[in-house]
VMD Tcl script that draws the C-alpha trace (Angstrom):
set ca {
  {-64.16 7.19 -56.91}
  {-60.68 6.70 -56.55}
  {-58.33 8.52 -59.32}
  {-56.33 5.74 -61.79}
  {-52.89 6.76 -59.64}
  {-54.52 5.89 -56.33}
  {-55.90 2.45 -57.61}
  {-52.53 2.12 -58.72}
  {-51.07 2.70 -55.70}
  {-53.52 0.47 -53.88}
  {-53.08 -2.20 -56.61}
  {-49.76 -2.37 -55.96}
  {-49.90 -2.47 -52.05}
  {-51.92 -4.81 -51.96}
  {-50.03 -7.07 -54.35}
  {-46.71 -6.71 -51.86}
  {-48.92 -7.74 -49.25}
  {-50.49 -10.82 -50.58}
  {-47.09 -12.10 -51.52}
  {-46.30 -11.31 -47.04}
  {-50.19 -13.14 -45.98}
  {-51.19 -10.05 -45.45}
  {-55.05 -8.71 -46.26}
  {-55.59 -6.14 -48.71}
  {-56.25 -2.76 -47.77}
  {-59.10 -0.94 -48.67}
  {-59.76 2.76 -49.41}
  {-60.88 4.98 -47.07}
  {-62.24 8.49 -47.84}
  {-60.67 10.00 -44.30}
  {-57.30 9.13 -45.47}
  {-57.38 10.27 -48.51}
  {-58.71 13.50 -47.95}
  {-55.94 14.05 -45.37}
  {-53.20 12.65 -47.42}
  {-54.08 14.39 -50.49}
  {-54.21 18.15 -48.45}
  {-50.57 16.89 -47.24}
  {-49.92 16.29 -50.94}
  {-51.03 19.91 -51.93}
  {-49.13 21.12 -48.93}
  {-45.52 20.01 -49.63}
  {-46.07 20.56 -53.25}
  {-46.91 23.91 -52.93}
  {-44.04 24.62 -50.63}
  {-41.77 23.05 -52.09}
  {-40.97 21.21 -48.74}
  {-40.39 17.44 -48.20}
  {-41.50 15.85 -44.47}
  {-43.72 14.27 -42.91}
  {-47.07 15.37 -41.59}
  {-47.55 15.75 -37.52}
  {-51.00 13.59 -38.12}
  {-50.61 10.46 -35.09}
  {-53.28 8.72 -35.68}
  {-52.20 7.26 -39.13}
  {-49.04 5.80 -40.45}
  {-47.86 7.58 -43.58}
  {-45.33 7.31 -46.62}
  {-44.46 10.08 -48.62}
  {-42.33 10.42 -51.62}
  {-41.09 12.95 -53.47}
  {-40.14 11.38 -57.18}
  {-40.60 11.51 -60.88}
  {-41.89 7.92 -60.94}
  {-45.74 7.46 -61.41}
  {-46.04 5.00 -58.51}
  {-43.98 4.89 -55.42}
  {-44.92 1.47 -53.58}
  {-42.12 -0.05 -55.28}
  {-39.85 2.40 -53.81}
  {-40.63 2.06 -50.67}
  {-40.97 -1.93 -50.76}
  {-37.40 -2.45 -51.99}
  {-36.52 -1.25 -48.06}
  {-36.81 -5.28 -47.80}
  {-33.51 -5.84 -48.33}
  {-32.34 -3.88 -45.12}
  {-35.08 -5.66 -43.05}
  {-33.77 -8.52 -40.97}
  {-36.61 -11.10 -40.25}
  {-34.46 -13.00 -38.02}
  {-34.16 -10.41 -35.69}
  {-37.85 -8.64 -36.13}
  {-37.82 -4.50 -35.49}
  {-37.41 -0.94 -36.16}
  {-33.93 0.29 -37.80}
  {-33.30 3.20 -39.77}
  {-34.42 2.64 -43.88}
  {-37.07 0.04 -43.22}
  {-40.15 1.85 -42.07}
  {-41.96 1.74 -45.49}
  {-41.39 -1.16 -46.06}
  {-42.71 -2.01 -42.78}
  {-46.01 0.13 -43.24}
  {-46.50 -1.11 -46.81}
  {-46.92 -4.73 -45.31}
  {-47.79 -4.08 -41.81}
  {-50.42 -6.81 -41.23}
  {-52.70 -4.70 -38.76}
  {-53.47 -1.54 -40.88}
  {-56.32 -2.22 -42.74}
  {-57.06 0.97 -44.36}
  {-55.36 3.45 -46.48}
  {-55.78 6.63 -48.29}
  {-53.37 8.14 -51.14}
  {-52.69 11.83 -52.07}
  {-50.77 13.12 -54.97}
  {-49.63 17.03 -56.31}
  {-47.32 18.49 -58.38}
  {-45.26 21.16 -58.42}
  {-45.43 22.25 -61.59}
  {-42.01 21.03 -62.33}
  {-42.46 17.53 -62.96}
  {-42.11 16.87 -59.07}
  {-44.60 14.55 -57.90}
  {-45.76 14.59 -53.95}
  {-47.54 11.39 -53.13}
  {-48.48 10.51 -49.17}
  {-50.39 7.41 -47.98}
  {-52.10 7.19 -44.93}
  {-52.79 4.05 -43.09}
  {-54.52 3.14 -40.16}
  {-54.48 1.53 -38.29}
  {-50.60 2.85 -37.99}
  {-47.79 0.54 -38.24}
  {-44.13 0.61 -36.75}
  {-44.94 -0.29 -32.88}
  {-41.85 -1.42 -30.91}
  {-42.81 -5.03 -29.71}
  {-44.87 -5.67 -32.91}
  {-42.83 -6.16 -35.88}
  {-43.03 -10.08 -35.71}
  {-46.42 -10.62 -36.34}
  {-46.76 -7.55 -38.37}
  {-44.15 -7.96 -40.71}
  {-44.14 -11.87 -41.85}
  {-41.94 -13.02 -44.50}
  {-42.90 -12.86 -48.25}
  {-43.83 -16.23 -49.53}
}
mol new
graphics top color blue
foreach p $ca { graphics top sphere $p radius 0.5 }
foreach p [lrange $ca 0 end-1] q [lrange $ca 1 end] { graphics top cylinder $p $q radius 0.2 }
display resetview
């Protein structure tokens, strides 16, 4: 059963991606599990990066905020749907919406400090040169 910040999460992925024609994603246990050790991982050291995992996409975030998708949506504004691909400050955005992952799993930890870690995994991955224009349509 999926904890209330991970149907959050999910919640509000999938609202972004309704409002870009994009199917919701569902919740898989794989990518949570491996999203939430990630979680524990850079909480515990303190650390902030990604994992070395390939075959899922994955946002992290390091914030105070309860929910991150918001964050990492508002990289629309620096994507350019006239001219479809990858630049630098748009690939969570991109993942968020990307129209071929289906699945996704959310982790979250805490430092103890008030820091929270949160990683989602998707798969399939997003961000493939060549495949932003029919992955990434325009919102509504």
């Amino acid at each position: 059963m999926p904890s209330s910040f991970e149907s959050d999460v999910i919640k509000a992925h999938n609202e972004y991606r309704a409002n870009h024609n994009a199917a919701p994603l569902k919740q898989k246990d794989e990518l949570t599990n491996v999203a939430q050790k990630w979680a524990k991982h850079l909480a515990s050291s303190g650390k902030f990066g990604h994992s070395n995992h390939k075959d899922y996409g994955e946002n992290i975030a390091m914030t105070s905020a309860k929910n991150p998708t918001a964050m990492w949506y508002d990289e629309i504004h620096k994507y350019d749907f006239k001219r479809p691909g990858f630049k630098s400050g748009i690939g969570h955005f991109t993942q968020v919406v990307w129209k071929n992952s289906t699945e996704i799993g959310i982790g979250v930890a805490t430092d103890g400090k008030g820091t929270l870690f949160a990683v989602a995994n998707y798969a399939p991955a997003g961000n493939f040169r060549g495949q932003f224009e029919e992955n990434v349509p325009k919102p509504k």
